[in-house]
C-alpha positions as CSV (number, residue, x, y, z in Angstrom):
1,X,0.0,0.0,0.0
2,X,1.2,3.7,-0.7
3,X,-0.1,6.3,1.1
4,X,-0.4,10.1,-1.5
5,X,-0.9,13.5,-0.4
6,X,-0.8,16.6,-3.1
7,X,-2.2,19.9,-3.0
8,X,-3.6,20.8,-6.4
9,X,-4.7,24.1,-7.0
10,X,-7.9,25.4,-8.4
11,X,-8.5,27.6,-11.7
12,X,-9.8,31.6,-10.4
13,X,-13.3,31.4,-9.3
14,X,-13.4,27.5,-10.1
15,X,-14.0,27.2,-6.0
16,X,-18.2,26.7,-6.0
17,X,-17.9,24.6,-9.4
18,X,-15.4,22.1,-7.4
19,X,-17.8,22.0,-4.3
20,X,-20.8,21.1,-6.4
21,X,-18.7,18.5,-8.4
22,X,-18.3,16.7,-4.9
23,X,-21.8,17.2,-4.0
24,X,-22.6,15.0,-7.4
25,X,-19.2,12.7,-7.1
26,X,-21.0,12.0,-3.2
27,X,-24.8,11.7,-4.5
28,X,-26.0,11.1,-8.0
29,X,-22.6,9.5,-9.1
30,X,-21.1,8.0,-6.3
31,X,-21.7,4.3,-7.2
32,X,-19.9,5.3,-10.5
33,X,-17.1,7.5,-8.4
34,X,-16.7,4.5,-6.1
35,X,-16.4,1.6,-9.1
36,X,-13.9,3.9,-10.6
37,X,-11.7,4.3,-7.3
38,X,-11.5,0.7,-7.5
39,X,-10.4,0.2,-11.2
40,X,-7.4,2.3,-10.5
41,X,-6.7,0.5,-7.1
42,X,-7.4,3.5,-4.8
43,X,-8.7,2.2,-1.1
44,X,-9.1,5.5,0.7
45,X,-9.5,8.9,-0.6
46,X,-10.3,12.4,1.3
47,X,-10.7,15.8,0.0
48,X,-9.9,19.1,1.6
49,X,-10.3,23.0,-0.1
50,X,-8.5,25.7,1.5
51,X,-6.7,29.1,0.5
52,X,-3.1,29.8,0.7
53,X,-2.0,33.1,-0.1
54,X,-5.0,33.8,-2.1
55,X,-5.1,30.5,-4.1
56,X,-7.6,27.9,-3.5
57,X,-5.7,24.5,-3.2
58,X,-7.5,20.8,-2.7
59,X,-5.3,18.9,-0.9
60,X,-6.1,15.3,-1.7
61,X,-5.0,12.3,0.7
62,X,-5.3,8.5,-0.7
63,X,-4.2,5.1,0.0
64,X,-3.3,3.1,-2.9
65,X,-2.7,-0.2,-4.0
66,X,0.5,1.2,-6.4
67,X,0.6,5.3,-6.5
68,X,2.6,4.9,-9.4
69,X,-0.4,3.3,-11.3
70,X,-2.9,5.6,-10.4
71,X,-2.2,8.1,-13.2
72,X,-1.6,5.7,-15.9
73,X,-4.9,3.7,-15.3
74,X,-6.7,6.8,-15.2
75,X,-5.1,8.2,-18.6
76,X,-5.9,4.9,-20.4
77,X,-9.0,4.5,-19.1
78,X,-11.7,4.8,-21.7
79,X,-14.8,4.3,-19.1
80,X,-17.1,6.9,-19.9
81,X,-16.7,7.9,-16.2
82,X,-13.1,8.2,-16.0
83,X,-13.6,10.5,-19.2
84,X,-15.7,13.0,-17.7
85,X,-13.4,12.5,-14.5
86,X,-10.0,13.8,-16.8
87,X,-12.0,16.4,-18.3
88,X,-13.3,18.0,-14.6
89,X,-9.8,17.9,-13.3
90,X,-8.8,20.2,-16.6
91,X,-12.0,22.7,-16.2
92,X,-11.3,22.7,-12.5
93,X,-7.8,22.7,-12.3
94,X,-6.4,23.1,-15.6
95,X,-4.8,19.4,-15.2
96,X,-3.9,17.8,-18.0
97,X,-2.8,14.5,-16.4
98,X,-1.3,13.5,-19.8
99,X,1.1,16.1,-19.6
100,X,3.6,16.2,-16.1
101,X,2.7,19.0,-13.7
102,X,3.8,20.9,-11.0
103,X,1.4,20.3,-8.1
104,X,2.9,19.6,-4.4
105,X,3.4,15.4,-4.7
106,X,4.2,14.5,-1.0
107,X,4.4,10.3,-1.3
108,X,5.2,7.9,0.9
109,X,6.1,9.9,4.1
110,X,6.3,8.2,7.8
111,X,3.5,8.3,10.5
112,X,4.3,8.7,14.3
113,X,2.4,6.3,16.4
114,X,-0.8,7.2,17.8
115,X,-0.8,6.9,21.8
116,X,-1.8,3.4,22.7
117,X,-0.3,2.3,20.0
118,X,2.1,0.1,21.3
119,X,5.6,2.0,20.5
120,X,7.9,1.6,23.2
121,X,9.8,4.7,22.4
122,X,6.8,6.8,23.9
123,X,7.1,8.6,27.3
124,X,6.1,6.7,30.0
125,X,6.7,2.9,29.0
């Protein structure tokens, strides 16, 4: 499993458009969302918007069966879902995931244990 975090950011103004897109990803689509998350191998996925020095960003979190795959499954997908998909993320974001880009890739980072979680190193054991 790989574990992805990026921060992508949005096209001016694009912020309302994105949060109705997830409305319809989490309602009238979902079943179609949710069969695509699992052709391209992706277990876990949360969304975030925010603004950082006057840009909106989503920062997206998943957990993956191969991160490296993601990408490439998506681009040669021809499900009509994961065509409509590729062409939200370029009215959106201006992504064209066939081409490389520039958005903050943070991959396969390290997690500190939760308390309880067994570690010995913690304080107190």
């Amino acid at each position: 499993m790989a574990v992805v975090a990026a921060a992508i950011p949005l096209l001016p103004g694009k912020g309302e458009e994105w949060r109705r897109w997830v409305q319809e990803l989490q309602g009238s689509r979902h079943a179609e969302y949710a069969a695509s998350r699992n052709r391209l191998g992706i277990h876990f996925e949360r969304n975030w918007i925010g603004m950082v020095q006057g840009v909106e960003l989503v920062f997206v979190y998943l957990v993956a069966e191969d991160s490296a795959q993601i990408s490439m499954r998506l681009i040669n997908s021809s499900h009509p879902f994961d065509c409509w998909y590729r062409k939200k993320l370029q009215a959106l974001h201006g992504l064209d995931i066939t081409q490389p880009h520039r958005s903050l890739l943070l991959e396969d980072g390290f997690t500190w244990p939760m308390p309880g979680s067994g570690d010995s190193t913690q304080e107190g054991k």
